[in-house]
C-alpha positions as CSV (number, residue, x, y, z in Angstrom):
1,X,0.0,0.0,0.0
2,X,2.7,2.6,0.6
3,X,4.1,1.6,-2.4
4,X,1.0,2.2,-4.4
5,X,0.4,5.6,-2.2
6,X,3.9,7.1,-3.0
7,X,3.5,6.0,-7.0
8,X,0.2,8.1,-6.5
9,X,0.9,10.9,-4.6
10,X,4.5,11.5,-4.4
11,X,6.2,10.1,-7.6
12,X,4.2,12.6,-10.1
13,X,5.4,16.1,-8.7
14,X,9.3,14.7,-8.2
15,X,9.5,13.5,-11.4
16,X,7.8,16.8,-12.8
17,X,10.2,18.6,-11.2
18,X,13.4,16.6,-11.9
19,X,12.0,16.8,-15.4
20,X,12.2,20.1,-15.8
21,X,15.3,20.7,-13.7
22,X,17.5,18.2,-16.1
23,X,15.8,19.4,-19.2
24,X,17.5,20.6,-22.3
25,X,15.4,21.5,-24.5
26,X,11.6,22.1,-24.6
27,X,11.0,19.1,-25.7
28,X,12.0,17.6,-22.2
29,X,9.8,19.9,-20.7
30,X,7.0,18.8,-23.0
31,X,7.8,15.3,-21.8
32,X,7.8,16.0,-18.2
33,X,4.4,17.7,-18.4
34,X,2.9,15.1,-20.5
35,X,3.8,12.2,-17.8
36,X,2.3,14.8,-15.0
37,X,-0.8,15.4,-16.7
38,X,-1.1,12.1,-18.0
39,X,-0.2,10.5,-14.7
40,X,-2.1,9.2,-11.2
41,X,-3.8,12.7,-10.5
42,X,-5.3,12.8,-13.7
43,X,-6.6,9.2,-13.5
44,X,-7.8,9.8,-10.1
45,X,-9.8,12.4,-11.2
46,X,-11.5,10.8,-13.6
47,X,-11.6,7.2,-12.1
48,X,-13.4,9.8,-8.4
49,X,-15.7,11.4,-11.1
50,X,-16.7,8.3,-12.9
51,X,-17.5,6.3,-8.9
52,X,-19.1,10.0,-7.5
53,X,-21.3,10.2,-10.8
54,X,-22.1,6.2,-10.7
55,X,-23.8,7.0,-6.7
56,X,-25.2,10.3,-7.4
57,X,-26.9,8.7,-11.1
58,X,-28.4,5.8,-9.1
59,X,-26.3,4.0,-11.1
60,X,-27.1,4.4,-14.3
61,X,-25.3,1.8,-15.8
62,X,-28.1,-0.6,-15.6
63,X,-30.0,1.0,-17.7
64,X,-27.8,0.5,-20.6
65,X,-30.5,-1.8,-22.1
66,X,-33.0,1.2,-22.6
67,X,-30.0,3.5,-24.1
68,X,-29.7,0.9,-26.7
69,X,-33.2,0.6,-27.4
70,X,-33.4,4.6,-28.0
71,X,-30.3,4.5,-29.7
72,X,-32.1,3.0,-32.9
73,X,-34.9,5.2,-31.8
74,X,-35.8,8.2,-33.9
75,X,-37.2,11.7,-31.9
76,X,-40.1,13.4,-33.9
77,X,-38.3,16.8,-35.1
78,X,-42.0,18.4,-34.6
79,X,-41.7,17.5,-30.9
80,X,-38.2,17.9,-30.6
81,X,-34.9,20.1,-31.2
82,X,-32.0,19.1,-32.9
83,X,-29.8,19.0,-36.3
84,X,-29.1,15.0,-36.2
85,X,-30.8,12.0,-35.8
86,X,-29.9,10.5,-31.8
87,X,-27.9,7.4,-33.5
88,X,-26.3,10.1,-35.7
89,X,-24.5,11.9,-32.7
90,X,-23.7,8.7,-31.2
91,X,-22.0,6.9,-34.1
92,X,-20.0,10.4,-34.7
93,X,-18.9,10.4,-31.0
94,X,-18.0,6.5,-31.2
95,X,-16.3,7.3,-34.1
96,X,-14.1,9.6,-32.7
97,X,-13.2,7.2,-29.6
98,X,-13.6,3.7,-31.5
99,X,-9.6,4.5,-32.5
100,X,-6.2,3.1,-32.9
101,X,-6.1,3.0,-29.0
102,X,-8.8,-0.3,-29.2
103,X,-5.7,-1.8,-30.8
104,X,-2.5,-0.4,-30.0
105,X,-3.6,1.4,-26.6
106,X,-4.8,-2.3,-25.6
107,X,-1.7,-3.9,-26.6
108,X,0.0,-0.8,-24.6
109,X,-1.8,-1.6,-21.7
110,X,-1.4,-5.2,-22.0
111,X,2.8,-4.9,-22.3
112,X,3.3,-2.7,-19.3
113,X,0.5,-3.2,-17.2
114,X,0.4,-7.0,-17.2
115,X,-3.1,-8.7,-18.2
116,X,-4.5,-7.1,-15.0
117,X,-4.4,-3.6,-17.1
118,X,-7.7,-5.3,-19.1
119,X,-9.5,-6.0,-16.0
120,X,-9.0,-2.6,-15.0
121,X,-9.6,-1.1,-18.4
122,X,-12.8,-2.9,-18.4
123,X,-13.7,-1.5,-14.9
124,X,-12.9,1.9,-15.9
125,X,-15.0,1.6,-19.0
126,X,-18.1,0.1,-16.6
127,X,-17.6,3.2,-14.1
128,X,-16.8,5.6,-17.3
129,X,-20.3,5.0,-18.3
130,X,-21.7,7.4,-15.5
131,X,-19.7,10.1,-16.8
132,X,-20.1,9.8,-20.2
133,X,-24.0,10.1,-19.1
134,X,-23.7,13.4,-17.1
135,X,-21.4,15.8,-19.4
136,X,-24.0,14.5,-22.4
137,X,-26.9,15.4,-19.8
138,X,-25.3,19.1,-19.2
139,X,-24.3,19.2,-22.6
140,X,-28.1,18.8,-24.0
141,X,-29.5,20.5,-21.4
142,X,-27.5,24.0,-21.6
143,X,-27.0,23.7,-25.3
144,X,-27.9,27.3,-27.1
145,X,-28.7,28.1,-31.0
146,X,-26.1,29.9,-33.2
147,X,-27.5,32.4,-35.9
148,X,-28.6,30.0,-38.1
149,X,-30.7,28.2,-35.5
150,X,-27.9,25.1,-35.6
151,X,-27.3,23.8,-32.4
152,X,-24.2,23.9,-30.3
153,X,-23.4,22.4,-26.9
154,X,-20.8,21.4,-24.4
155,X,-18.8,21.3,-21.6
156,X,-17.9,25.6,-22.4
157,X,-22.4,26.2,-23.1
158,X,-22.9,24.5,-19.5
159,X,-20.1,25.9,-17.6
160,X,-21.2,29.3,-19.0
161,X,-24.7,28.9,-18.5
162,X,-24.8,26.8,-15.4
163,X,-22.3,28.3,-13.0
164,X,-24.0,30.7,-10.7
165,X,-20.5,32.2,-10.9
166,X,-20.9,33.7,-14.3
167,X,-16.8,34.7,-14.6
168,X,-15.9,32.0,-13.1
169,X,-17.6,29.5,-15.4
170,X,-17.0,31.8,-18.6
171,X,-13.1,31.3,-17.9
172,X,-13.3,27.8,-17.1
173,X,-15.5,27.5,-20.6
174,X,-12.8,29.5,-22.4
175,X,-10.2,27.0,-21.1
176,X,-12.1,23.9,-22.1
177,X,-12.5,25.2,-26.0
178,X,-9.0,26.2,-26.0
179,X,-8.0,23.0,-24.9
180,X,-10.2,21.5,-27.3
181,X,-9.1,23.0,-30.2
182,X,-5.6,22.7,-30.2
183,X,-5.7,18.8,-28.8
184,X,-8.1,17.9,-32.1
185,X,-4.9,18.7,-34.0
186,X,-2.8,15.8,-32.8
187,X,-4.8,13.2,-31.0
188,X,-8.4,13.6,-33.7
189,X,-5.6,14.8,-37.2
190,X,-1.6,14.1,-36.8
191,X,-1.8,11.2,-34.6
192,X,-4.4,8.9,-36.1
193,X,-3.3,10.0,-39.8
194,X,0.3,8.8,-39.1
195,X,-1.7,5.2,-37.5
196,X,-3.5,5.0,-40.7
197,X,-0.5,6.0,-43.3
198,X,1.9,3.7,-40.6
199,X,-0.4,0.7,-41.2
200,X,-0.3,0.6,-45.0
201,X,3.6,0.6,-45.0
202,X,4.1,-1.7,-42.9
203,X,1.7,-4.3,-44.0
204,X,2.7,-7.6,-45.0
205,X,-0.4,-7.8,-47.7
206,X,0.9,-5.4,-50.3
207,X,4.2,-3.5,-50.9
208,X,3.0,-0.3,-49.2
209,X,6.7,1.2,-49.2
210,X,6.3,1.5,-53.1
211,X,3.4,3.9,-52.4
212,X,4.4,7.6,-52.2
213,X,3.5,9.1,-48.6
214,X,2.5,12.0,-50.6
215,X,0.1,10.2,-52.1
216,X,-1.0,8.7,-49.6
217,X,-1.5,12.2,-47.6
218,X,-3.4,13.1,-50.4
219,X,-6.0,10.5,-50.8
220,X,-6.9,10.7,-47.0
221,X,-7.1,14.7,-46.7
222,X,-9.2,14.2,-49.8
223,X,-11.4,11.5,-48.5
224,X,-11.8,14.0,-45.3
225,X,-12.2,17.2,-46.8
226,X,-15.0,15.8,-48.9
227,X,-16.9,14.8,-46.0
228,X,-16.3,17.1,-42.8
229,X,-17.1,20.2,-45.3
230,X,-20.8,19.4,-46.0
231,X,-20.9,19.9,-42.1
232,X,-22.3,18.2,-38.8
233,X,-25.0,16.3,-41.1
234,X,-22.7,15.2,-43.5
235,X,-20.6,13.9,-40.9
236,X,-23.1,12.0,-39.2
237,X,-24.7,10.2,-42.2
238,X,-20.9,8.4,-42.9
239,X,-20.3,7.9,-39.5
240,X,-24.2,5.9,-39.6
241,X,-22.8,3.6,-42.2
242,X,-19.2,3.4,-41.3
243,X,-18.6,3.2,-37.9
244,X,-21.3,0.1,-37.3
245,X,-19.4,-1.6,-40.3
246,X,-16.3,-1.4,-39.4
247,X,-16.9,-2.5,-35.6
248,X,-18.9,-5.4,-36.3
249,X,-15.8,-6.5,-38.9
250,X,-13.5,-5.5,-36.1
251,X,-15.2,-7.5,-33.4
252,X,-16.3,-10.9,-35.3
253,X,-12.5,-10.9,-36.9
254,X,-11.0,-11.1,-33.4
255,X,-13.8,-13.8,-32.3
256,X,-12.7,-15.5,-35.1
257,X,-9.2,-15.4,-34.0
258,X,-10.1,-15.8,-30.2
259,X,-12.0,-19.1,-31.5
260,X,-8.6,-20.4,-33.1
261,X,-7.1,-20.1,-30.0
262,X,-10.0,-21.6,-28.2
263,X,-8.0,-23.9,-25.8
264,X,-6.1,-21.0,-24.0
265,X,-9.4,-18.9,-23.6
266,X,-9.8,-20.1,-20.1
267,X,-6.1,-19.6,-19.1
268,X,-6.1,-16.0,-20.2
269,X,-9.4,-14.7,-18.5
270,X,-7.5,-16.2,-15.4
271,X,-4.7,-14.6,-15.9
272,X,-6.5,-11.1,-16.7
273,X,-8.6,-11.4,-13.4
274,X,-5.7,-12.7,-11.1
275,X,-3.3,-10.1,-12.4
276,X,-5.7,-7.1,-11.4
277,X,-5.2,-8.4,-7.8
278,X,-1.5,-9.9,-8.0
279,X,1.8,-9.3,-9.6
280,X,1.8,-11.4,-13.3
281,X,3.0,-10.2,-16.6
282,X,1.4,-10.6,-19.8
283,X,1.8,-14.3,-20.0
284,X,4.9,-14.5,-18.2
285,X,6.9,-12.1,-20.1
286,X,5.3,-8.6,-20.0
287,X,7.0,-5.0,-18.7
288,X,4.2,-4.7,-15.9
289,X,4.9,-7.1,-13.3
290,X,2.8,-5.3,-10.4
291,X,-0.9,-4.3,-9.6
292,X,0.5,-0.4,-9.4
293,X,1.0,-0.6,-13.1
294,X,-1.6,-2.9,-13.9
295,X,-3.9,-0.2,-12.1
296,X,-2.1,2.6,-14.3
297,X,-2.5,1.3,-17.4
298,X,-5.7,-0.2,-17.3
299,X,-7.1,3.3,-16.1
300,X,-5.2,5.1,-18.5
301,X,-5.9,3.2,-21.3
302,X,-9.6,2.9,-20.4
303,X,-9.7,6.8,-20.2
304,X,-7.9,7.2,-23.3
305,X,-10.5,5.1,-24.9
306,X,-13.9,6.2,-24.1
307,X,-13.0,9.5,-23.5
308,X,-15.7,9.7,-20.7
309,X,-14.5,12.7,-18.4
310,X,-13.1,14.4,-21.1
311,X,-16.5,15.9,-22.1
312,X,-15.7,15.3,-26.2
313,X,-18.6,13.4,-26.8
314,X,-21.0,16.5,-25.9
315,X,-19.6,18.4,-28.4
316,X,-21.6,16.6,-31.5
317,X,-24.2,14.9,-29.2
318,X,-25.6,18.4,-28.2
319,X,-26.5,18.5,-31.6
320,X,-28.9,15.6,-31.2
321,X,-32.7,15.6,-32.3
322,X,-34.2,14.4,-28.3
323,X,-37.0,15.3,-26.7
324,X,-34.9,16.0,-23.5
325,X,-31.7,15.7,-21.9
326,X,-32.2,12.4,-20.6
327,X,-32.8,10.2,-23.4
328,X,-29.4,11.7,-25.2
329,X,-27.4,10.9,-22.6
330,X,-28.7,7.3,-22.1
331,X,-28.2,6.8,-25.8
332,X,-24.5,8.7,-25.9
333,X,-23.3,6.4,-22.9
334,X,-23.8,3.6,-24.9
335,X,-20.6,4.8,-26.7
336,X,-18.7,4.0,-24.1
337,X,-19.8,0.7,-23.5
338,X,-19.4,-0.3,-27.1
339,X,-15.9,1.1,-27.0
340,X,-14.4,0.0,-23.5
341,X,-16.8,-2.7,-22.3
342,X,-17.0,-4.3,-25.8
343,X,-14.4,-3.8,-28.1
344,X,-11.8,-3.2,-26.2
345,X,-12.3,-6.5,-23.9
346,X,-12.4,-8.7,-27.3
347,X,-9.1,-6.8,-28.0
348,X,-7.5,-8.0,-25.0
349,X,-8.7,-11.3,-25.5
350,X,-7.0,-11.3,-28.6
351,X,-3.8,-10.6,-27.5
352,X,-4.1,-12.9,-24.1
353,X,-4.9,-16.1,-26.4
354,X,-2.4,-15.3,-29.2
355,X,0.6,-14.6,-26.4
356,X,-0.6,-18.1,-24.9
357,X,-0.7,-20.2,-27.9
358,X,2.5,-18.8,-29.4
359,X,5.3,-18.4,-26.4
360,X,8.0,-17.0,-28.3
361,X,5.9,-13.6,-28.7
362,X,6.1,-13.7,-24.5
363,X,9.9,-14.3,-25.1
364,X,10.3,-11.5,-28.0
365,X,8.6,-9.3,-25.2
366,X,11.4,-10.5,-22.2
367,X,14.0,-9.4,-24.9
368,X,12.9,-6.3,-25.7
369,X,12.0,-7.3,-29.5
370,X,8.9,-6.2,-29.0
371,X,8.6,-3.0,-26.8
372,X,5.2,-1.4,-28.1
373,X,2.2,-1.6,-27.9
374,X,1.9,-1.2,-31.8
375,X,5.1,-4.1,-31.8
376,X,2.5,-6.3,-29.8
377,X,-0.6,-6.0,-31.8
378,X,1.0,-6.3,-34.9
379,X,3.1,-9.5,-34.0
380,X,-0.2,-10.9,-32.6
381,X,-1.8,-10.4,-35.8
382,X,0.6,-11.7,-37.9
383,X,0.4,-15.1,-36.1
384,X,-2.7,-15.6,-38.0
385,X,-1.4,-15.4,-41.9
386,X,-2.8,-13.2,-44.2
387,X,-6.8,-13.0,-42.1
388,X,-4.8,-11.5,-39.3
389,X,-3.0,-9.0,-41.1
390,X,-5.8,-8.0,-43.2
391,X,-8.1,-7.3,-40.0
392,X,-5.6,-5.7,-38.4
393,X,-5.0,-3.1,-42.1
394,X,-8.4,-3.0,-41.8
395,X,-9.5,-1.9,-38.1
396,X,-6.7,0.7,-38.1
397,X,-7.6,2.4,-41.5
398,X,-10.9,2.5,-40.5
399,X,-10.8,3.4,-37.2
400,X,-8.5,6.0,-38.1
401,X,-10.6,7.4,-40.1
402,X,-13.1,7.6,-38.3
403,X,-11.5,9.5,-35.7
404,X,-10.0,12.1,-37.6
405,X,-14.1,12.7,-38.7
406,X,-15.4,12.8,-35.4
407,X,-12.9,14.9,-34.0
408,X,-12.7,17.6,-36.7
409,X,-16.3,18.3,-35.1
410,X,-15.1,18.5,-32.1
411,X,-12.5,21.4,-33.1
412,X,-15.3,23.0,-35.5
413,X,-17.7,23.3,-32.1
414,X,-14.4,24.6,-29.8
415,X,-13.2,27.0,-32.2
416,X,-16.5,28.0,-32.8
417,X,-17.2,29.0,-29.2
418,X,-13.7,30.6,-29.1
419,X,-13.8,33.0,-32.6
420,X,-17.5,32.4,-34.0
421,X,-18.4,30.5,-37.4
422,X,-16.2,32.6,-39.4
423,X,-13.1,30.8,-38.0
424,X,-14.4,27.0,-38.8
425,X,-13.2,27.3,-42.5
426,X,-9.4,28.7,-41.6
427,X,-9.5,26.0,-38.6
428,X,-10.6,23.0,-41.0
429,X,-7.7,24.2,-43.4
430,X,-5.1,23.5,-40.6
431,X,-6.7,20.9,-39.6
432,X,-5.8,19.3,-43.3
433,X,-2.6,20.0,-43.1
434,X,-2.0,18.4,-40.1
435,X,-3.9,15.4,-41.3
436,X,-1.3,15.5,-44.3
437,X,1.7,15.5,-42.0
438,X,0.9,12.8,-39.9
439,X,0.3,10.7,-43.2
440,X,4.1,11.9,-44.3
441,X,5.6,11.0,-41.0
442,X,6.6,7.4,-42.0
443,X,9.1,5.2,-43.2
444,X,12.8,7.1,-43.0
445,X,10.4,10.4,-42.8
446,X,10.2,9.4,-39.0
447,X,13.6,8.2,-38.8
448,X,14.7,11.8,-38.8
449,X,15.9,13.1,-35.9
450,X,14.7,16.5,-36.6
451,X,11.1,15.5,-37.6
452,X,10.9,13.3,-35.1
453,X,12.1,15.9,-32.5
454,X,9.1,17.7,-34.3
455,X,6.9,15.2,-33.7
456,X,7.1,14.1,-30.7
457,X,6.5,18.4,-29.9
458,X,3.6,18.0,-31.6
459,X,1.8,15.0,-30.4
460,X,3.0,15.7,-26.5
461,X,1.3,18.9,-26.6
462,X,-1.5,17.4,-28.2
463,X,-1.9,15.0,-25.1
464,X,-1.4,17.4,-22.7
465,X,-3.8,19.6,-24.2
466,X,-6.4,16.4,-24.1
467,X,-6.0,15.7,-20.8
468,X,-6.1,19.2,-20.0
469,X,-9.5,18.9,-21.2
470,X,-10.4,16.9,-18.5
471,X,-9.9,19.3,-15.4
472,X,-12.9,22.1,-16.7
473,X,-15.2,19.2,-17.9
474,X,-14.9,17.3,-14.5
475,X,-15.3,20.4,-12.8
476,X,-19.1,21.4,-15.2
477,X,-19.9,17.9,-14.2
478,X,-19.4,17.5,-10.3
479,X,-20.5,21.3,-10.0
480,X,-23.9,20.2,-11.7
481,X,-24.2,16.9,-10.2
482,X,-27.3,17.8,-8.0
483,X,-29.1,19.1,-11.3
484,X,-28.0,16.3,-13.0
485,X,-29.0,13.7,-10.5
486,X,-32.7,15.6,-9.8
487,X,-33.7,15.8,-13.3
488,X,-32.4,12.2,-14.2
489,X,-34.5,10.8,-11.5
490,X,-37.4,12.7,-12.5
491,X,-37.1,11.7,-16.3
492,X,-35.5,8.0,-16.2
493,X,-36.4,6.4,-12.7
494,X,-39.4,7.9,-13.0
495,X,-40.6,7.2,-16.1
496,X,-40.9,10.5,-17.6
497,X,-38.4,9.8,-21.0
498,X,-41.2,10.3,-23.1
499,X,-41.9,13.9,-21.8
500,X,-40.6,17.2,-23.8
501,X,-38.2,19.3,-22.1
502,X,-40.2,22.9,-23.1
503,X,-37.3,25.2,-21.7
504,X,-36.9,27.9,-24.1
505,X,-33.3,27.1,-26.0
506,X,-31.5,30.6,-26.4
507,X,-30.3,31.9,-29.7
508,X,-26.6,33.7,-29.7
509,X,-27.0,35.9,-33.1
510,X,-23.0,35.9,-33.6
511,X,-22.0,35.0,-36.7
């Protein structure tokens, strides 16, 4: 235990500050800041949200049958306000979280956390669903109209409108959009472009080295453009068809693989629930050898994940077609059961029973031949010739995708709140250009010293900026919890779903 209180409590601020005292340049202070923000406090803020949230929500969780069921139901614009259908906002938020990070963050979690890390991920993900609920709730509920009569919500709408401390809650909001904004460049454009262009040169079912990263760069800012400048609608109607697609393929693909390696299924979910209580590496050879570390990663991956706490997902849900807050946020915290609960478990699965039937992968990990996540996932796929490979092309392209379209809504709606409409168009330029870069940063590209000084700068402030995120929305949340936990008794508990929230939405005439 004092262990585990000293890695908590102690460990964090001395290694801040020896980071910044041996730094030499400032991309060591980057890298300090990163593991600060990215560290224990941060998890424990979001891990004491996620439990306070799941008591003061009645524990919503167990009504994840009914968020479902609305989730494929469709709110009668006469009786309702909104831009997009309620399964349009949630498939654009899951599109943003169902990521590279179901693959490679699992196999992160899974190297140096031990197999406990996916017990904990999946706890995370079960107590990430209250969350997810309430920022959606606030986000609907304190939502506003722009000129045009569009909708726009989140985290910076309920901080400013909720907070009886007006300044308080309009700097806090400020913050949040910042924060936003700038992390949608490298964890929604840079980051998942490079996973995407990274996967097709790598792959062992085509030559992708012959294909010009230009090219590539190209094809995908192209295939973006076309779709995040027809708008949120536009957005939501691919993310409808795509993201359902490509999870199911995802999912049944490592069921399929899981099923090959049938006779080790029992073996790893013993190992994945023994290691969340005692030290065990990932099947003997793993990094993470301690429940500290299995705790850390299986909380920070989690997080990273599902995003609940992070109060992303209210962004595009606000601009959901619901009758009131309620039945939103019982369909938008679905997401993150789909993503953590769901895909993510299989994930780990995956890995468990491939390291299991083939020990020299747990050896390649005791050696240091594989030391990545990325290494992990993509030696466990390879184990299955040509099927594995292919899902694995597959899942990240897609889910790279994906992401970079849900989170280019996510910067539209921040920068939006920050310099009005007019600013979207200049924003979405960048945001191109960033996408391009990441799709460049490949092959001897990113064996540059230089550009990868560059881009590790890039994607670390990124991070911090995501997790940064976190602090405001957490603080909208908990601040609002009593509101949040009145009005979801009266609508959910007591059966009042059906009923029209008739509070006057206000219009902000800005253009």
């Amino acid at each position: 235990m004092e262990d585990f209180l000293t890695s908590f409590f102690i460990t964090p601020f001395t290694g801040l500050a020896e980071g910044i005292a041996t730094a030499t340049s400032p991309l060591d202070v980057i890298d300090a800041v990163d593991g600060f923000v990215w560290g224990p406090i941060m998890i424990l803020l979001l891990l004491g949200t996620h439990i306070f949230m799941t008591i003061r929500t009645g524990f919503i969780q167990r009504k994840i049958g009914t968020g479902i069921k609305l989730s494929v139901t469709k709110d009668d614009p006469s009786n309702a306000d909104g831009d997009i259908t309620q399964f349009g906002a949630l498939t654009t938020a899951l599109a943003a979280t169902i990521g590279t990070g179901n693959i490679v963050g699992v196999g992160t979690g899974l190297l140096f956390g031990g197999p406990g890390a996916i017990f904990w991920m999946w706890i995370t993900g079960i107590l990430g669903i209250a969350t997810k609920y309430s920022e959606v709730f606030i986000g609907v509920k304190y939502r506003v109209k722009d000129h045009s009569g569009k909708m726009l919500g989140g985290a910076m709408y309920a901080l400013e409108r909720g907070f009886k401390n007006k300044k308080a809650g309009r700097i806090l909001a400020i913050l949040f959009a910042l924060f936003a904004s700038l992390a949608a460049f490298g964890i929604g454009a840079s980051t998942q472009s490079n996973s995407l262009a990274d996967a097709l040169y790598n792959t062992s079912l085509i030559d992708g080295k012959a294909i010009p990263q230009w090219l590539v760069g190209a094809v995908v800012v192209a295939l973006v453009a076309i779709v995040i400048l027809g708008g949120i609608k536009s957005i939501s109607k691919v993310c409808e068809k795509l993201v359902p697609v490509m999870a199911v393929f995802y999912v049944v693909c490592c069921l399929i693989i899981i099923g090959t390696n049938g006779q080790f299924l029992g073996e790893a979910i013993r190992q994945i629930i023994a290691g969340a209580f005692t030290p065990a590496g990932a099947a003997g050879g793993a990094v993470g050898s301690t429940i500290t570390l299995a705790l850390q990663f299986g909380f920070k991956r989690g997080i990273f994940s599902n995003e609940s706490g992070l109060g992303s997902a209210p962004l595009v849900a606000s601009s959901a077609t619901t009758k009131n807050p309620a039945r939103q946020a019982l369909v938008s915290m679905t997401g993150t059961f789909w993503d953590t609960v769901v895909v993510c478990a299989i994930t780990g699965l995956m890995l468990m029973t491939t390291l299991l039937a083939n020990p020299e992968l747990s050896t390649a990990i005791a050696n240091g031949t594989i030391s990545s996540g990325a290494g992990l996932a993509t030696a466990a796929f390879e184990k299955i010739p040509v099927f594995g490979p292919l899902v694995l092309l597959v899942g990240l392209v897609t889910f790279a995708y994906s992401t970079i379209l849900g989170w280019s809504q996510y910067g539209n709606r921040a920068i939006s709140y920050l310099l009005g409409k007019k600013a979207v168009l200049p924003y979405y330029i960048v945001f191109l250009l960033f996408v391009f870069w990441g799709c460049m940063m490949v092959g001897d590209a990113a064996g540059s010293a230089a550009v990868s000084n560059l881009s590790s700068v890039v994607w670390n402030v990124a991070d911090v900026m995501n997790a940064l995120m976190a602090i405001p929305n957490c603080i909208a949340v908990l601040g609002l919890s009593a509101i949040i936990a009145r009005e979801t008794k009266h609508y959910v508990y007591d059966n009042n779903l059906e009923e029209v929230d008739k509070t006057e939405i206000p219009q902000y005439h800005e253009k």
